[in-house]
C-alpha positions in Angstrom: 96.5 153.5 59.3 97.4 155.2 55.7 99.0 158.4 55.9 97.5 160.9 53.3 97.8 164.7 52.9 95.4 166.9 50.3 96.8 168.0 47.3 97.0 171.8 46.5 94.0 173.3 45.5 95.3 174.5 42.1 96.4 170.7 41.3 93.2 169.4 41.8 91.3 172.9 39.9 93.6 171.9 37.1 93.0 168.0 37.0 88.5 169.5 36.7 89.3 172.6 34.5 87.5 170.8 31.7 84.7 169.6 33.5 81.5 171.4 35.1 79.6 168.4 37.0 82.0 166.5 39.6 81.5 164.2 42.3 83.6 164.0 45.1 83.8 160.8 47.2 84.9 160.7 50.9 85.8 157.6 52.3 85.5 156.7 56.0 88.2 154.0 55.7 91.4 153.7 57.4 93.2 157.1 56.0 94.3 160.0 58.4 93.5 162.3 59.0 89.6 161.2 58.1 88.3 162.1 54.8 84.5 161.5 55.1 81.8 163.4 53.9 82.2 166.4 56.1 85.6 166.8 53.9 84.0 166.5 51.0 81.8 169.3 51.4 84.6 171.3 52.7 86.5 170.9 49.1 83.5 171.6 47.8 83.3 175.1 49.0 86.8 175.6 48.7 87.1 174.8 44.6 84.0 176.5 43.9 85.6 179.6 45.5 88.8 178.7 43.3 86.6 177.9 40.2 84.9 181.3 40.7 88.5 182.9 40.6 88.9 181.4 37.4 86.0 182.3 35.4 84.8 179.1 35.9 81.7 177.5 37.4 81.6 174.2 38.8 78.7 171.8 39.8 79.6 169.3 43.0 77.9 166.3 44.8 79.4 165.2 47.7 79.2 161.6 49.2 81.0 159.2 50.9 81.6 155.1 51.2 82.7 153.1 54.2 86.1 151.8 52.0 86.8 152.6 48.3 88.8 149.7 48.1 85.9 147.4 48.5 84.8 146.5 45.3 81.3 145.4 46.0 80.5 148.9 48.1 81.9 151.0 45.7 79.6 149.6 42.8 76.5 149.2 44.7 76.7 152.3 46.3 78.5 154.6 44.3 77.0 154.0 40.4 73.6 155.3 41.4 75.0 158.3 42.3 77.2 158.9 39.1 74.5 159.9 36.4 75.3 163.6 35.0 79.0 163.2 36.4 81.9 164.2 34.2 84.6 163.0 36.6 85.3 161.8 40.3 87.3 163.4 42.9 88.7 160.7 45.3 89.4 161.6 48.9 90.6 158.2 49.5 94.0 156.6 49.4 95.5 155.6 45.7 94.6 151.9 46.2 90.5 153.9 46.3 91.5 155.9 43.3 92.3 152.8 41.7 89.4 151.1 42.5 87.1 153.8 41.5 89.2 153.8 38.3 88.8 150.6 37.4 85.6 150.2 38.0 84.0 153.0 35.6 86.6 153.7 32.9 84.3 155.6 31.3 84.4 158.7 34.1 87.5 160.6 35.2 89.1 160.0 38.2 91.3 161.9 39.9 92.9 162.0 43.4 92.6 164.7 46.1 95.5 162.8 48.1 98.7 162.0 48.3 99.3 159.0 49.6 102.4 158.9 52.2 103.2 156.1 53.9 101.3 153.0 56.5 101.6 154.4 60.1 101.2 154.5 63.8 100.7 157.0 66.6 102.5 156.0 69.6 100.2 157.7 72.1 96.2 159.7 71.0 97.4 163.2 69.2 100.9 162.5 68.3 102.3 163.0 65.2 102.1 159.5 63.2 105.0 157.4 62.3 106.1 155.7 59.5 106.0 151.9 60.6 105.8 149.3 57.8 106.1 149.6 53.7 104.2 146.8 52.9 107.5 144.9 51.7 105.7 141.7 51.4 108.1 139.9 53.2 108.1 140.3 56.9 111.7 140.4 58.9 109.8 141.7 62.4 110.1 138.2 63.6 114.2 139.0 63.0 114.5 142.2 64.0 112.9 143.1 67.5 109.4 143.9 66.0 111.2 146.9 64.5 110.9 147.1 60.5 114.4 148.3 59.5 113.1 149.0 55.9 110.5 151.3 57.4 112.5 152.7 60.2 115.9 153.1 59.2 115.9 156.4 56.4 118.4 153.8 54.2 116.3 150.7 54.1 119.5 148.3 55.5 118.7 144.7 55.9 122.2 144.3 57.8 122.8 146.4 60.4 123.7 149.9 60.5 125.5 152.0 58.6 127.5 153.8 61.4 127.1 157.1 60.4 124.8 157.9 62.9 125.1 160.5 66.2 123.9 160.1 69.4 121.1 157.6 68.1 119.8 159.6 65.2 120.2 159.2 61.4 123.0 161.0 59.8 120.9 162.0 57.0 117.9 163.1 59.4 119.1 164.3 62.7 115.6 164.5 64.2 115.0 161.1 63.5 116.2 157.9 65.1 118.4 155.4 63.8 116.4 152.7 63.1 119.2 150.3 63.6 119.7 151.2 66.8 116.1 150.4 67.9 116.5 147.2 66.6 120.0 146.4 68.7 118.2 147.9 71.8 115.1 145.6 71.4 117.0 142.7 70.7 119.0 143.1 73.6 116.5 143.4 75.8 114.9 140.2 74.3 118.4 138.5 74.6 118.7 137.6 71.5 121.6 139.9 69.9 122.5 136.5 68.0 120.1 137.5 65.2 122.0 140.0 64.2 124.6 137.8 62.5 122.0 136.8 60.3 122.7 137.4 56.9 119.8 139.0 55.0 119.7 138.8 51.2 118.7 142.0 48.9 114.7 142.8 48.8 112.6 140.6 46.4 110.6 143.7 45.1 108.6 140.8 42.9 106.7 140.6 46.6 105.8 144.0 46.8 102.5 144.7 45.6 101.6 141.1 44.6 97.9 140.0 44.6 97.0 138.2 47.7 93.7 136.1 48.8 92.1 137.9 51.1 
């Protein structure tokens, strides 16, 4: 799932300071924690109370759309409701915000989110994990089912660094050394061999291509 935190109130009261009639649009997509419409009616409240502090009023519809990164959803459901809008609040992740964008340059929009990372929870209630970075060129097949660009704090495509202590990162104690996942699982697996493989430098020309879905 996508990792996403809320921006600070006073961010998002500055990116509407020159507007009065917003809409802001949950999505029920993959983000976590959710960010439906019972969100959007909490930020409602909450920037109306921090317009108020401001000396300014604010007028808000709330809604929300199964994934703002589907095209077709987003234009069928969301256009009817944008008449008298002066600009969008996003609750989704940036690839929504971009969608919204694109698809009505004329309004304003802006997003409620950051954006973190792709992650996992290894068991229901704990905290989520950073697990792939959407490199666009897989090496789990290499490395145990472990990303090392994900997992290890460094990004190393050859093996560790060494600096690490009793299994954890030398530049975050609290967190494993991702390297050393990947030895354990591959030696389990029996197959330590692969990590004589030589892996060349990231093609970053992969990450972020267009795809056909």
């Amino acid at each position: 799932m996508i990792v996403t935190t809320q921006k600070p109130l006073d961010e998002l009261l500055d990116f509407i300071s020159t507007y009065s009639n917003i809409l802001i649009a949950g999505c029920d997509g993959c983000t976590q924690p959710p960010r439906g419409l019972r969100e959007a009616k909490t930020l409602s409240q909450l920037l109306e109370l921090g317009g108020k502090l401001r000396n300014k009023n604010f007028s808000f519809k709330t809604t929300t759309i199964a994934k703002q990164c589907d095209y077709y959803l987003v234009a069928s459901m969301l256009k009817p409701q944008l008449e008298g809008v002066e600009a969008v609040l996003s609750l989704a992740c940036g690839i929504g915000v971009q969608t919204l964008a694109e698809l009505f340059p004329e309004i304003p929009v802006f997003p409620a989110q950051n954006t973190h990372f792709m992650g996992a929870e290894e068991r229901e209630g704990a905290i989520l994990e950073e697990r792939c970075a959407g490199c666009g060129d897989c090496l789990l097949a290499l490395t145990g089912g472990i990303c090392p660009i994900a997992r290890c704090t460094k990004g190393l495509l050859n093996g560790a660094c060494g600096g690490s202590k009793d299994g954890k990162c030398e530049l975050n104690p609290e967190r494993d050394c991702g390297w050393i996942l990947i030895y354990e699982q591959l030696k389990k697996k029996g197959k330590l061999d692969l990590l004589k493989e030589f892996r060349p430098p990231r093609d970053y020309q992969l990450t972020g291509w267009k795809v056909s879905t």
